[in-house]
mmCIF file of the N, C-alpha and C atoms, coordinates in Angstrom:
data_MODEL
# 
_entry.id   MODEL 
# 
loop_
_atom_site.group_PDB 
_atom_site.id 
_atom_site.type_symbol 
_atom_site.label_atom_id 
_atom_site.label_alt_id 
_atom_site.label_comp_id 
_atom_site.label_asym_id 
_atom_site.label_entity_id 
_atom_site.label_seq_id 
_atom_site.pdbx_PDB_ins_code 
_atom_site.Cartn_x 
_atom_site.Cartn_y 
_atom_site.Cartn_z 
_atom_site.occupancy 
_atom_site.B_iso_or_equiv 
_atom_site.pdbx_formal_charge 
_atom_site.auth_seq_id 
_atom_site.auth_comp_id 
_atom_site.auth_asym_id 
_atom_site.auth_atom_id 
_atom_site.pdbx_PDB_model_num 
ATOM 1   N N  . UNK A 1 1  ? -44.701 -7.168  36.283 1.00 0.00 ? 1  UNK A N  1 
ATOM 2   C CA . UNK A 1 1  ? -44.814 -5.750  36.490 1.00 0.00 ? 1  UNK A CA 1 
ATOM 3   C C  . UNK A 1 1  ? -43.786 -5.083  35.591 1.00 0.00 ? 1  UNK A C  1 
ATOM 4   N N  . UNK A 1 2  ? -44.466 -4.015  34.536 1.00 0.00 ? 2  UNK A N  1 
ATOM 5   C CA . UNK A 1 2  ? -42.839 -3.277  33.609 1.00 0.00 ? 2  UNK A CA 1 
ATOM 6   C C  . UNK A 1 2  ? -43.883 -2.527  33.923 1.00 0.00 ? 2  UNK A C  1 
ATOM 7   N N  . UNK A 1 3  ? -42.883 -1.021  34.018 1.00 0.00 ? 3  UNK A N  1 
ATOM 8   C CA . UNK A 1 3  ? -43.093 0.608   34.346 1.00 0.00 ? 3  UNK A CA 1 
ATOM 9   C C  . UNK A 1 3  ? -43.943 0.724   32.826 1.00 0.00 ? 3  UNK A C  1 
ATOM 10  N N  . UNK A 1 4  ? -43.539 0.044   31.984 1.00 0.00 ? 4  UNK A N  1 
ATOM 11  C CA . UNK A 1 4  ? -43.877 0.423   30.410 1.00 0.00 ? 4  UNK A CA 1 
ATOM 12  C C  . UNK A 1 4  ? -45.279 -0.617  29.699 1.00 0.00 ? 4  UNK A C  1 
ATOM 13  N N  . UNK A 1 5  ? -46.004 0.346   29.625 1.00 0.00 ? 5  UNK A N  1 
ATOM 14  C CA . UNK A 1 5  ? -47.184 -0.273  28.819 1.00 0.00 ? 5  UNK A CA 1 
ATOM 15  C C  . UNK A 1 5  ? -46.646 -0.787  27.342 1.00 0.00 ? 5  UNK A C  1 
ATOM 16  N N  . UNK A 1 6  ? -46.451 -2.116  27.449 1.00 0.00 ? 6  UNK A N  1 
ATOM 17  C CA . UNK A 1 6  ? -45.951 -2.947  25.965 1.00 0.00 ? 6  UNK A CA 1 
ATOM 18  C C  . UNK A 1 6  ? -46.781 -3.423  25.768 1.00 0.00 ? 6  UNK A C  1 
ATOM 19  N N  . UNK A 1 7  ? -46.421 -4.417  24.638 1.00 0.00 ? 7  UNK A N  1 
ATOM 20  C CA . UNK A 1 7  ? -47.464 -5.294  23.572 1.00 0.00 ? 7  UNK A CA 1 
ATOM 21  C C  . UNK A 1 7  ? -48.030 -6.215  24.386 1.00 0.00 ? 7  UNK A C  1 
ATOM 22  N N  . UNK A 1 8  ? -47.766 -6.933  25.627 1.00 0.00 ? 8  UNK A N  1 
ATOM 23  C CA . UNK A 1 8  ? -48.297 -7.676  26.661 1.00 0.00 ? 8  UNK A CA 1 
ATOM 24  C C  . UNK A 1 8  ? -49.048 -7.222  27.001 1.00 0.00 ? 8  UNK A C  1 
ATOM 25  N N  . UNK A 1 9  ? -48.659 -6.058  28.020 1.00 0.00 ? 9  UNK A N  1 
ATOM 26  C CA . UNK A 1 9  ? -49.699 -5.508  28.225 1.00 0.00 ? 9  UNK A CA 1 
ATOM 27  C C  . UNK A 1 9  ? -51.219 -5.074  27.861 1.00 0.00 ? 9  UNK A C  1 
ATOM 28  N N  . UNK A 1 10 ? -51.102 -4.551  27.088 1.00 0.00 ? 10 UNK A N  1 
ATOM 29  C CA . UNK A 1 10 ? -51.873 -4.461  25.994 1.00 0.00 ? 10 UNK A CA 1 
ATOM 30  C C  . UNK A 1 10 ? -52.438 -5.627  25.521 1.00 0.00 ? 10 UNK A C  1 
ATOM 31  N N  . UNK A 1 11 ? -51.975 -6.400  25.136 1.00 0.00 ? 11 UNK A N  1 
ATOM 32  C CA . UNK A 1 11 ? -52.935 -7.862  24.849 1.00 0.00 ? 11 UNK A CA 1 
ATOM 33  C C  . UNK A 1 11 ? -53.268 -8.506  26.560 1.00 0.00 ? 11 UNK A C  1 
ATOM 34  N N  . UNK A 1 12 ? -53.051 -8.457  26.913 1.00 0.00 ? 12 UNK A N  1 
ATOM 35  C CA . UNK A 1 12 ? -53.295 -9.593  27.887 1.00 0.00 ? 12 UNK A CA 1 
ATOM 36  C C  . UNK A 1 12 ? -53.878 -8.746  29.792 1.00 0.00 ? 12 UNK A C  1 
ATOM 37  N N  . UNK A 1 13 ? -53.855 -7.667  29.379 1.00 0.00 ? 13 UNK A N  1 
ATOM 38  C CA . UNK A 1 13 ? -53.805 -6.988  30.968 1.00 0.00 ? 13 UNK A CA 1 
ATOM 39  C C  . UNK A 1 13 ? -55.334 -6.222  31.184 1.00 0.00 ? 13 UNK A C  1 
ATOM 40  N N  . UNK A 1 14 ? -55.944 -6.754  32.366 1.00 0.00 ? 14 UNK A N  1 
ATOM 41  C CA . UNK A 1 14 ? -56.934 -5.821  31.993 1.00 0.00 ? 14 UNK A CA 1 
ATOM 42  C C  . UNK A 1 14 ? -57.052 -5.117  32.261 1.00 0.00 ? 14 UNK A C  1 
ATOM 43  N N  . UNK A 1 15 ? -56.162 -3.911  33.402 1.00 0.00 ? 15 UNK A N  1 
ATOM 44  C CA . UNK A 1 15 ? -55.602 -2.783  33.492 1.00 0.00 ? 15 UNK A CA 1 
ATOM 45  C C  . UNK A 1 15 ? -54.253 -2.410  33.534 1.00 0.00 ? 15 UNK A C  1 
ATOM 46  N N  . UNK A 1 16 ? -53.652 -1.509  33.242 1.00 0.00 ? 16 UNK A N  1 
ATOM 47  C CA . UNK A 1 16 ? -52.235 -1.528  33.476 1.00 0.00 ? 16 UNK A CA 1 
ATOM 48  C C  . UNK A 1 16 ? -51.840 -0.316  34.432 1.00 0.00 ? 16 UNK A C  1 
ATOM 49  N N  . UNK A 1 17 ? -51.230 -0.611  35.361 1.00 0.00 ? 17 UNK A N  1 
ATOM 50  C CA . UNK A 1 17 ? -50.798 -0.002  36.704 1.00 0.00 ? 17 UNK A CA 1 
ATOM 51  C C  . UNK A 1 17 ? -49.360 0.887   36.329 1.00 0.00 ? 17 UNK A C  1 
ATOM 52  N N  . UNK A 1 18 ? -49.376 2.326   35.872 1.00 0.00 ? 18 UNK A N  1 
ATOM 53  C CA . UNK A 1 18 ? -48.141 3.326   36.196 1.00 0.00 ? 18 UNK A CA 1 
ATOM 54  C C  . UNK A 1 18 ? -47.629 2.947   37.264 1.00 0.00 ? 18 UNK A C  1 
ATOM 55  N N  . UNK A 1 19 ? -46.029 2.388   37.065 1.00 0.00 ? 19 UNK A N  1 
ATOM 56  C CA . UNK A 1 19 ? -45.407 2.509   38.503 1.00 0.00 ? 19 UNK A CA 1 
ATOM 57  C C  . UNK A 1 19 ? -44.409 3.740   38.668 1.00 0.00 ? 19 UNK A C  1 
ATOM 58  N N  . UNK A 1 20 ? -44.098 3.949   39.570 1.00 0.00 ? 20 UNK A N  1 
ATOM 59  C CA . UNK A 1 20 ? -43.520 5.676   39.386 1.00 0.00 ? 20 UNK A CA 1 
ATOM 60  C C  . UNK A 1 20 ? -42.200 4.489   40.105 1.00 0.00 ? 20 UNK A C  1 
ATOM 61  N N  . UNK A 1 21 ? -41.070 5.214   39.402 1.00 0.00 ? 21 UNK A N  1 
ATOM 62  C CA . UNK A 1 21 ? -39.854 4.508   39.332 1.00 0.00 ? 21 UNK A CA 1 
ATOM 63  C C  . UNK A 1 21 ? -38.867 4.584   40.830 1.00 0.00 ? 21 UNK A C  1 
ATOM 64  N N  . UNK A 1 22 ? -38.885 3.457   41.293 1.00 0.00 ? 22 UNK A N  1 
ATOM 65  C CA . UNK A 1 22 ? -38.470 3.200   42.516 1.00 0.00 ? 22 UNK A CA 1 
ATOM 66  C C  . UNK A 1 22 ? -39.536 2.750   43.767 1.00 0.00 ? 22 UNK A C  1 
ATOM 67  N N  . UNK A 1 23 ? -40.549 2.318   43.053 1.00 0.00 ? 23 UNK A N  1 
ATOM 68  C CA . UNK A 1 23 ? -41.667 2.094   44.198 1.00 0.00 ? 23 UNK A CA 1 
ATOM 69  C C  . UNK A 1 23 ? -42.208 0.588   43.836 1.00 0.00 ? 23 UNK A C  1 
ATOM 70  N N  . UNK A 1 24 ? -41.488 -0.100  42.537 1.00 0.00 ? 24 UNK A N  1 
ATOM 71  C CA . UNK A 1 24 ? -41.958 -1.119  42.810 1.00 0.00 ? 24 UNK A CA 1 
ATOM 72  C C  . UNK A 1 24 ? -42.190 -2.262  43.613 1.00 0.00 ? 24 UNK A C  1 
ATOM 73  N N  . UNK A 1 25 ? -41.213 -2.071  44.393 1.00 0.00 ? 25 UNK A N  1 
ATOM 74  C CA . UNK A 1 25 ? -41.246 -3.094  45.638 1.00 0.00 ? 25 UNK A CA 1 
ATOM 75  C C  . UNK A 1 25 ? -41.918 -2.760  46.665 1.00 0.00 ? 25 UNK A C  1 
ATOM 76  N N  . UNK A 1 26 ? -42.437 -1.365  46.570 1.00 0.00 ? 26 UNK A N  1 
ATOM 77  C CA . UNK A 1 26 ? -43.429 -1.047  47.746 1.00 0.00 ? 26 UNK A CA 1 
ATOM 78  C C  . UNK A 1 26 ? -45.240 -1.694  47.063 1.00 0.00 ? 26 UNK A C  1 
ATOM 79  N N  . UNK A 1 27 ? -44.670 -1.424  46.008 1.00 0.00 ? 27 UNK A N  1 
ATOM 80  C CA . UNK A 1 27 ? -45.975 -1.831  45.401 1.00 0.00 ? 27 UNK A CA 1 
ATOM 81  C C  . UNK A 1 27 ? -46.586 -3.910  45.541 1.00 0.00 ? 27 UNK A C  1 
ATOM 82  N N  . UNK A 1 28 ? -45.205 -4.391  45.062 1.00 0.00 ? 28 UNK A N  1 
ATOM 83  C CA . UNK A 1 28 ? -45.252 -5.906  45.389 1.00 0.00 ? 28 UNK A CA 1 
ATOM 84  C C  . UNK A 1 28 ? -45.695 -5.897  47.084 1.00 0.00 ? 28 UNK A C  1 
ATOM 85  N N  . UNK A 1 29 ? -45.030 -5.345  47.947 1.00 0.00 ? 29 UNK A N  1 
ATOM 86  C CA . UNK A 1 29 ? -45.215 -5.732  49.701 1.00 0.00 ? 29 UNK A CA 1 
ATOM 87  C C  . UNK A 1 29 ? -47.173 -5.163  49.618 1.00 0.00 ? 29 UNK A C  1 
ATOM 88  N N  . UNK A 1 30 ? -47.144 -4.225  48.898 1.00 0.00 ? 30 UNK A N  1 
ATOM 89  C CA . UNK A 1 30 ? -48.764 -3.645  49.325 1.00 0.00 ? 30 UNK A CA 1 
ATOM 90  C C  . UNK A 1 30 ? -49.362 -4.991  48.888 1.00 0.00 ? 30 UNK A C  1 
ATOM 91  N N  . UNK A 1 31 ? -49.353 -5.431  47.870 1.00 0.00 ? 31 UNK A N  1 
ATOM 92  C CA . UNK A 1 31 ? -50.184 -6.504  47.130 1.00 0.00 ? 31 UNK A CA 1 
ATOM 93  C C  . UNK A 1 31 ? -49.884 -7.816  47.739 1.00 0.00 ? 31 UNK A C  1 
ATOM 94  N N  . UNK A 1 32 ? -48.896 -8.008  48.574 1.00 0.00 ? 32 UNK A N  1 
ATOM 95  C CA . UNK A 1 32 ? -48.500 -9.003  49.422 1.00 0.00 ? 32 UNK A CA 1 
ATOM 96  C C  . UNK A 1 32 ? -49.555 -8.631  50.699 1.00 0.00 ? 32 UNK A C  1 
ATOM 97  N N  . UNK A 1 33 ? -49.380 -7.675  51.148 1.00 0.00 ? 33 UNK A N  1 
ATOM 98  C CA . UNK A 1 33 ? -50.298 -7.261  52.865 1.00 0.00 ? 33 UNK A CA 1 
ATOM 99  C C  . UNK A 1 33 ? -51.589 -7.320  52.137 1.00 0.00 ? 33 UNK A C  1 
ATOM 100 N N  . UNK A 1 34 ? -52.286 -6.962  51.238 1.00 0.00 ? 34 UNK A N  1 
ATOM 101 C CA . UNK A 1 34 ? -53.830 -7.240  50.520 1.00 0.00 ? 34 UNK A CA 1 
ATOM 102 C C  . UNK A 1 34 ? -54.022 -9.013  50.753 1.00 0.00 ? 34 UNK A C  1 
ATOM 103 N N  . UNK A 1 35 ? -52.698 -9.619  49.624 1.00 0.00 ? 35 UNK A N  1 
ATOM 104 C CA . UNK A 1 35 ? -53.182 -11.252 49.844 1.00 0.00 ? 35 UNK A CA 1 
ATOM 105 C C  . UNK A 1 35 ? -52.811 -11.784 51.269 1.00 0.00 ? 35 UNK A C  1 
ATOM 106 N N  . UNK A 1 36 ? -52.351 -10.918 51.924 1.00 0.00 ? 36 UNK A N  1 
ATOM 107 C CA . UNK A 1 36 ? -52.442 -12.060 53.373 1.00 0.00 ? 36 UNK A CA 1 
ATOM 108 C C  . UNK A 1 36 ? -53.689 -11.541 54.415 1.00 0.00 ? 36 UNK A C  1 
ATOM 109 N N  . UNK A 1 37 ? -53.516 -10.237 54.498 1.00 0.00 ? 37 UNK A N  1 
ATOM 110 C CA . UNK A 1 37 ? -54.757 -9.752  55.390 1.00 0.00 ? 37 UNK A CA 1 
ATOM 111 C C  . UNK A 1 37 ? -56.122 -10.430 54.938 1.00 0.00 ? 37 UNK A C  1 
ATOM 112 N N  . UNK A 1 38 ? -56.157 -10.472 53.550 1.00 0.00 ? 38 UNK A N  1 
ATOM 113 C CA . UNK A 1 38 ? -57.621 -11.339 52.904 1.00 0.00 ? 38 UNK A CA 1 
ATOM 114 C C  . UNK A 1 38 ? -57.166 -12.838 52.651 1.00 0.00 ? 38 UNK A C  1 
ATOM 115 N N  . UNK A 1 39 ? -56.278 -13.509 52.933 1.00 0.00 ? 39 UNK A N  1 
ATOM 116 C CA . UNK A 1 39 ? -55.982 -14.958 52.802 1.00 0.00 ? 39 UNK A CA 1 
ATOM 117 C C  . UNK A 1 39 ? -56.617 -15.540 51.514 1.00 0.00 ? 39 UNK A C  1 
ATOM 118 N N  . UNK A 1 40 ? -55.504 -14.560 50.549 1.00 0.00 ? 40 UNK A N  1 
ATOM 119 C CA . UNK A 1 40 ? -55.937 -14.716 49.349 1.00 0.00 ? 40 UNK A CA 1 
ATOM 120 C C  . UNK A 1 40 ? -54.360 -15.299 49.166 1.00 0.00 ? 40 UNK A C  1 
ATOM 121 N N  . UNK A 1 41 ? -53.862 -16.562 49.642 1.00 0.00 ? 41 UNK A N  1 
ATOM 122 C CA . UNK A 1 41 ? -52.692 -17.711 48.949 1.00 0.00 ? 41 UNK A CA 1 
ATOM 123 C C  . UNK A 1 41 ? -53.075 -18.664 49.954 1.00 0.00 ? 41 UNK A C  1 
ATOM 124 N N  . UNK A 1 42 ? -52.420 -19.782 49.056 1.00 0.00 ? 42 UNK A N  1 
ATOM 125 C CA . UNK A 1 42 ? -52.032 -20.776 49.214 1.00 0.00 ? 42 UNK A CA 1 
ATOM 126 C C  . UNK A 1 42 ? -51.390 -21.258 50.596 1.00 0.00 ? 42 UNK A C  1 
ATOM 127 N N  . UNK A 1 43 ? -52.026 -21.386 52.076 1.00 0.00 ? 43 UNK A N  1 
ATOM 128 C CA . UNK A 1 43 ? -51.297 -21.515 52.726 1.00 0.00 ? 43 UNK A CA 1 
ATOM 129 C C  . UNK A 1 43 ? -50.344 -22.666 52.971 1.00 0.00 ? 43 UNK A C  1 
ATOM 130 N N  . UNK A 1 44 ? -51.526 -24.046 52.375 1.00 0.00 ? 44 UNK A N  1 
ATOM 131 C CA . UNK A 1 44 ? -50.528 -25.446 52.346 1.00 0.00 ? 44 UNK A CA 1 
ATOM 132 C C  . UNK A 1 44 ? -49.000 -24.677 50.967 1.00 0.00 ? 44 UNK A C  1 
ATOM 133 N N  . UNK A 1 45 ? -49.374 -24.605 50.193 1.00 0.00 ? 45 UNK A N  1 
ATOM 134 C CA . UNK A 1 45 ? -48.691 -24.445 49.233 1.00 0.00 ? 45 UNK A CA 1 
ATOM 135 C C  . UNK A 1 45 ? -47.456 -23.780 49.622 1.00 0.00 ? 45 UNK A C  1 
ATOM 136 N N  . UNK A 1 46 ? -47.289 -22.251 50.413 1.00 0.00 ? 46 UNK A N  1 
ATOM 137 C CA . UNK A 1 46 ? -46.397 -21.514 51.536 1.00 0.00 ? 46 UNK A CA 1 
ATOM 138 C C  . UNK A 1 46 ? -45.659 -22.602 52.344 1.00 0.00 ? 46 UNK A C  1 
ATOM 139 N N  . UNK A 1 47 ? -46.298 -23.381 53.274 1.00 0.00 ? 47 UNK A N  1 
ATOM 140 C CA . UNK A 1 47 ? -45.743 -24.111 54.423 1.00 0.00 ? 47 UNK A CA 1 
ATOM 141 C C  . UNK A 1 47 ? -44.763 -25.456 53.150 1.00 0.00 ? 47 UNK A C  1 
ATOM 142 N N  . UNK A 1 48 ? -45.328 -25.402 52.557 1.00 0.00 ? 48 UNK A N  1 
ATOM 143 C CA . UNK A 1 48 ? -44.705 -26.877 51.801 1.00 0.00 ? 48 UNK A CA 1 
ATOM 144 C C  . UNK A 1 48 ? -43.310 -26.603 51.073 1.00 0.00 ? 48 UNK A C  1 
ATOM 145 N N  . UNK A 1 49 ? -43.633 -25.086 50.191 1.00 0.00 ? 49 UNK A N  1 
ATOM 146 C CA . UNK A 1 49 ? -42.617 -24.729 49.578 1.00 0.00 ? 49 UNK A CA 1 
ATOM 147 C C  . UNK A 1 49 ? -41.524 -23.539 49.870 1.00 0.00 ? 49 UNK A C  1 
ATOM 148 N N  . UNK A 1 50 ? -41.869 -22.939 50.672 1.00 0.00 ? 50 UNK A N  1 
ATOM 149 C CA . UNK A 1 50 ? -41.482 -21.951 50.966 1.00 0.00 ? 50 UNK A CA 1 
ATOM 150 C C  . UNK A 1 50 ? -40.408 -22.070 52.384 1.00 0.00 ? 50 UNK A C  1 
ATOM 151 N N  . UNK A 1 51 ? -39.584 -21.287 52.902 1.00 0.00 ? 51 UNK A N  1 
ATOM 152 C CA . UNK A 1 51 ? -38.933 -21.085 54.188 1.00 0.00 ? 51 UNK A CA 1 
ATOM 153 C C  . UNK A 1 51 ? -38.994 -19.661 54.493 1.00 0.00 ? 51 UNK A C  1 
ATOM 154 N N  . UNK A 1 52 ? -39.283 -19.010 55.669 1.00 0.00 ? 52 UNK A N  1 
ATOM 155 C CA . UNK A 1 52 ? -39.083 -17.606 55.928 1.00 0.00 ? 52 UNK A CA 1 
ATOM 156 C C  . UNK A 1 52 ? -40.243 -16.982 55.692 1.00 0.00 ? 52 UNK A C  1 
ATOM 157 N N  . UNK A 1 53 ? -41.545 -17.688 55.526 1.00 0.00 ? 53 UNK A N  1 
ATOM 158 C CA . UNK A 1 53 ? -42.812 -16.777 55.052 1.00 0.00 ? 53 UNK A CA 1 
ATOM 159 C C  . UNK A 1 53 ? -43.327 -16.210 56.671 1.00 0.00 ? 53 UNK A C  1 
ATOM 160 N N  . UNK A 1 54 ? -43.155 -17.024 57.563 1.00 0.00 ? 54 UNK A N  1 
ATOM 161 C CA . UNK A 1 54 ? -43.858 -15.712 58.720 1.00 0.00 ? 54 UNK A CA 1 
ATOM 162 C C  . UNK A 1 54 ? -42.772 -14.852 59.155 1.00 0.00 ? 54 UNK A C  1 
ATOM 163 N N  . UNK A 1 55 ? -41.568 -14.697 58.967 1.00 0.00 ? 55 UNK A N  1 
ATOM 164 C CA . UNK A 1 55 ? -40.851 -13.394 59.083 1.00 0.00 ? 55 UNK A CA 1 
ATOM 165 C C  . UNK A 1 55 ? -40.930 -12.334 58.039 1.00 0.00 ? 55 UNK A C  1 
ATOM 166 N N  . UNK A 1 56 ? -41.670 -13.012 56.896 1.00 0.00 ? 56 UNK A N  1 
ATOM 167 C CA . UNK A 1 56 ? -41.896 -11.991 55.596 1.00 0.00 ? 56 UNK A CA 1 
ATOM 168 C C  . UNK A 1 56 ? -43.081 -11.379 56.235 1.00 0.00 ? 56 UNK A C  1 
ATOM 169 N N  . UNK A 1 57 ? -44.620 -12.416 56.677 1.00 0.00 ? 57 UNK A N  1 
ATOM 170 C CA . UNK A 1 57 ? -45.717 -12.044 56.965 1.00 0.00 ? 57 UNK A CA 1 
ATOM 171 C C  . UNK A 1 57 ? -45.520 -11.318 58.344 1.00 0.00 ? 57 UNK A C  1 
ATOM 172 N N  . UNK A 1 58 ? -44.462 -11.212 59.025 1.00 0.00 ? 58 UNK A N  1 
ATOM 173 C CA . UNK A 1 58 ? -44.581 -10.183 60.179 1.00 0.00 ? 58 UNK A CA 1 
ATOM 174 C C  . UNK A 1 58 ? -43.849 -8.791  59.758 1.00 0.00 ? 58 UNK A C  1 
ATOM 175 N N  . UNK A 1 59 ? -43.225 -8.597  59.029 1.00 0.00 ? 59 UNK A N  1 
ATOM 176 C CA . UNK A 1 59 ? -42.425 -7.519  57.971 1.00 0.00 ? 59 UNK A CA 1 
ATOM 177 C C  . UNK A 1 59 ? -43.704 -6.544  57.583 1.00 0.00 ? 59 UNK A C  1 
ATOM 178 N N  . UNK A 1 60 ? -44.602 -7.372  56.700 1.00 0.00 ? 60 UNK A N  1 
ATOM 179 C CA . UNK A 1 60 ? -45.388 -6.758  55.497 1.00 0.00 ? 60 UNK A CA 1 
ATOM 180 C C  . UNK A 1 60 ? -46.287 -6.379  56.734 1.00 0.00 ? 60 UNK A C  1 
ATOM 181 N N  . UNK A 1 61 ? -47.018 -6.434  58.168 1.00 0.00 ? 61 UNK A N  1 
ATOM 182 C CA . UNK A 1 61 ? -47.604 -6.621  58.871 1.00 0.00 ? 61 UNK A CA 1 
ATOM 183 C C  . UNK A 1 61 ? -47.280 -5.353  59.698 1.00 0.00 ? 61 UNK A C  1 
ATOM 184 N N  . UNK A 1 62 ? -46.070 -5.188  59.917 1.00 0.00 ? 62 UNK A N  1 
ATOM 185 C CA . UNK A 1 62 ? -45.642 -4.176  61.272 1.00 0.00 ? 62 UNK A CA 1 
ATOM 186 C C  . UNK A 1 62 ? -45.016 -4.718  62.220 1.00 0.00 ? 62 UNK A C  1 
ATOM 187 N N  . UNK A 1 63 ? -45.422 -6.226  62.667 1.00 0.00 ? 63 UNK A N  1 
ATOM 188 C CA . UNK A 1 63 ? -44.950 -6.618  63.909 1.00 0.00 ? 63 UNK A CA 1 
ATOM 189 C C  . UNK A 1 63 ? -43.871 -6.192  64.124 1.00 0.00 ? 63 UNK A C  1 
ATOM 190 N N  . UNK A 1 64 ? -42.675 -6.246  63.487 1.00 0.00 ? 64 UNK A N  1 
ATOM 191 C CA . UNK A 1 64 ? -41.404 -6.408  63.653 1.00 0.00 ? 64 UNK A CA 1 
ATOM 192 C C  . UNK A 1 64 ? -41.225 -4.848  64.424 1.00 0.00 ? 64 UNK A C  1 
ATOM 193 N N  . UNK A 1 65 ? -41.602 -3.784  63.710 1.00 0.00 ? 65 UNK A N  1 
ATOM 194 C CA . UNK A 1 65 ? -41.499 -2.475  63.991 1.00 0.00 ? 65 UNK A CA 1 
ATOM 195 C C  . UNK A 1 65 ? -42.570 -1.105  64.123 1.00 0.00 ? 65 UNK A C  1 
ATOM 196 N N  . UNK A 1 66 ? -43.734 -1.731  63.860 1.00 0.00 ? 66 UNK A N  1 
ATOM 197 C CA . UNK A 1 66 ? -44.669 -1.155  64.129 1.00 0.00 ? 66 UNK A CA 1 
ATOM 198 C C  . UNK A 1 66 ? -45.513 -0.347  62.887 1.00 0.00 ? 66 UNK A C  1 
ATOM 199 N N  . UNK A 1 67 ? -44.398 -0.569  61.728 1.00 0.00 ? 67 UNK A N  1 
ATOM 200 C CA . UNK A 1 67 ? -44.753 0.085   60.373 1.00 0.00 ? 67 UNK A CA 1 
ATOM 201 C C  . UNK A 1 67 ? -45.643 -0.960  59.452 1.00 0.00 ? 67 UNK A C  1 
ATOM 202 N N  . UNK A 1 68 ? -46.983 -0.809  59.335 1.00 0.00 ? 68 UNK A N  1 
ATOM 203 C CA . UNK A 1 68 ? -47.594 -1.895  58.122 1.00 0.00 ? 68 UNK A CA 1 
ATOM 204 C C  . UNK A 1 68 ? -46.269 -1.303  56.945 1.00 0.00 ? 68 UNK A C  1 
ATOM 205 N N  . UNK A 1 69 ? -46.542 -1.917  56.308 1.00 0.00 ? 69 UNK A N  1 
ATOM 206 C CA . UNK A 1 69 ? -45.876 -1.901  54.507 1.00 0.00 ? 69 UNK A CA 1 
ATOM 207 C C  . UNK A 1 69 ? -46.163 -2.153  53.483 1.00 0.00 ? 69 UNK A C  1 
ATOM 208 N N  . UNK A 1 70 ? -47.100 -0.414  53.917 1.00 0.00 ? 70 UNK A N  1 
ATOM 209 C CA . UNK A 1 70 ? -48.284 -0.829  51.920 1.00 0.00 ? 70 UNK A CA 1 
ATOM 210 C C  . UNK A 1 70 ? -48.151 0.590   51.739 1.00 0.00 ? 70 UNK A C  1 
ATOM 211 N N  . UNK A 1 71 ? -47.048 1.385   51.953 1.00 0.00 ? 71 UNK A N  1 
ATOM 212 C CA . UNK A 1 71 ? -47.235 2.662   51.065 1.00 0.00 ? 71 UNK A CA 1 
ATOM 213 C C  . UNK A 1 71 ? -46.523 2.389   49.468 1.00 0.00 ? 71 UNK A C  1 
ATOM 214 N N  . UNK A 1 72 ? -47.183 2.838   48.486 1.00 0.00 ? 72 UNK A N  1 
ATOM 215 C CA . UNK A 1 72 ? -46.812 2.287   47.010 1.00 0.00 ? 72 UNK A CA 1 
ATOM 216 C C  . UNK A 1 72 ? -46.389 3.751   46.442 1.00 0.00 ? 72 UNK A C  1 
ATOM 217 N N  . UNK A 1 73 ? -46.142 4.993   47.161 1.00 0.00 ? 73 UNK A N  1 
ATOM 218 C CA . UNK A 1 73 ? -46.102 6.214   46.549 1.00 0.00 ? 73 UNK A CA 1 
ATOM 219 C C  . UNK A 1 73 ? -47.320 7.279   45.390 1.00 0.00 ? 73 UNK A C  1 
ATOM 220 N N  . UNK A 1 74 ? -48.208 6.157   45.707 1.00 0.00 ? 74 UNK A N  1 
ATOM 221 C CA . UNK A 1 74 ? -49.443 6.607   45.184 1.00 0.00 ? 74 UNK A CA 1 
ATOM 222 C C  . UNK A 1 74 ? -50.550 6.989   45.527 1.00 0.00 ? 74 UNK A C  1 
ATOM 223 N N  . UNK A 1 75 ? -51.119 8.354   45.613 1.00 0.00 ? 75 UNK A N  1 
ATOM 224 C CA . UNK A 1 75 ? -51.903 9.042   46.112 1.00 0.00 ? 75 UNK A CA 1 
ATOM 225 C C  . UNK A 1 75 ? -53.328 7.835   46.490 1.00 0.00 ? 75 UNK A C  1 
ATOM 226 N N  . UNK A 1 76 ? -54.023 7.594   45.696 1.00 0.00 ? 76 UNK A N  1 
ATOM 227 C CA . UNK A 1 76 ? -55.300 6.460   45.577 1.00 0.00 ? 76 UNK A CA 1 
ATOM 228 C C  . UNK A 1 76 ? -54.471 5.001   44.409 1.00 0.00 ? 76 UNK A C  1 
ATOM 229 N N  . UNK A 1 77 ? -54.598 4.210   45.200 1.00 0.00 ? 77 UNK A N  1 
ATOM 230 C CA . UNK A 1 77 ? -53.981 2.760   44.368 1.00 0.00 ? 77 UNK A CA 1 
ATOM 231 C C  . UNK A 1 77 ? -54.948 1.996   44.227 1.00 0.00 ? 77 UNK A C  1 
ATOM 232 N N  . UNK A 1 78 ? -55.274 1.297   42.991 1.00 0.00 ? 78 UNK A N  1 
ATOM 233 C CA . UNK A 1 78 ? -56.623 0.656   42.876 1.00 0.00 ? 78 UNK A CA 1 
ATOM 234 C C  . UNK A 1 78 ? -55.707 -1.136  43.099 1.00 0.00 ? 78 UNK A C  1 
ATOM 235 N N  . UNK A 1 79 ? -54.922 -0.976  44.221 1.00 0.00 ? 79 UNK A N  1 
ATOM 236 C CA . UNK A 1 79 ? -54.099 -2.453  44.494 1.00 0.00 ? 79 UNK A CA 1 
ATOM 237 C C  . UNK A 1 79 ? -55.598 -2.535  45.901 1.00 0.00 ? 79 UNK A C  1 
# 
């Protein structure tokens, strides 16, 4: 993810996503709550390598406090 449409971009992206500065991490948790609500990862892969993924997946979720965590500061997000 760069705020800045570069030469990567451009070669290799097949859209490139404006991030408005200071929202990228809202933007990573949205695209995190997309791949878990649709069980779009790796769950062996999570349990094998990972530590702390269902306190992340109850975070990105609400459980913890009642807030999901997918606002990205963007009116319509094609995440």
């Amino acid at each position: 993810m760069d705020p800045r449409l570069n030469h990567t971009g451009k070669a290799l992206a097949h859209e490139w996503i404006a991030v408005r500065p200071g929202t990228d991490t809202a933007l990573v948790i949205a695209m995190a709550h997309v791949m878990i609500t649709e069980n779009l990862y790796d769950r062996r892969f999570i349990k094998t390598h990972t530590q702390g993924f269902e306190k992340f997946e109850d975070y990105v979720l609400g459980k913890e406090d009642g807030q999901v965590k997918t606002r990205s500061g963007r009116r319509r997000s094609p995440v």
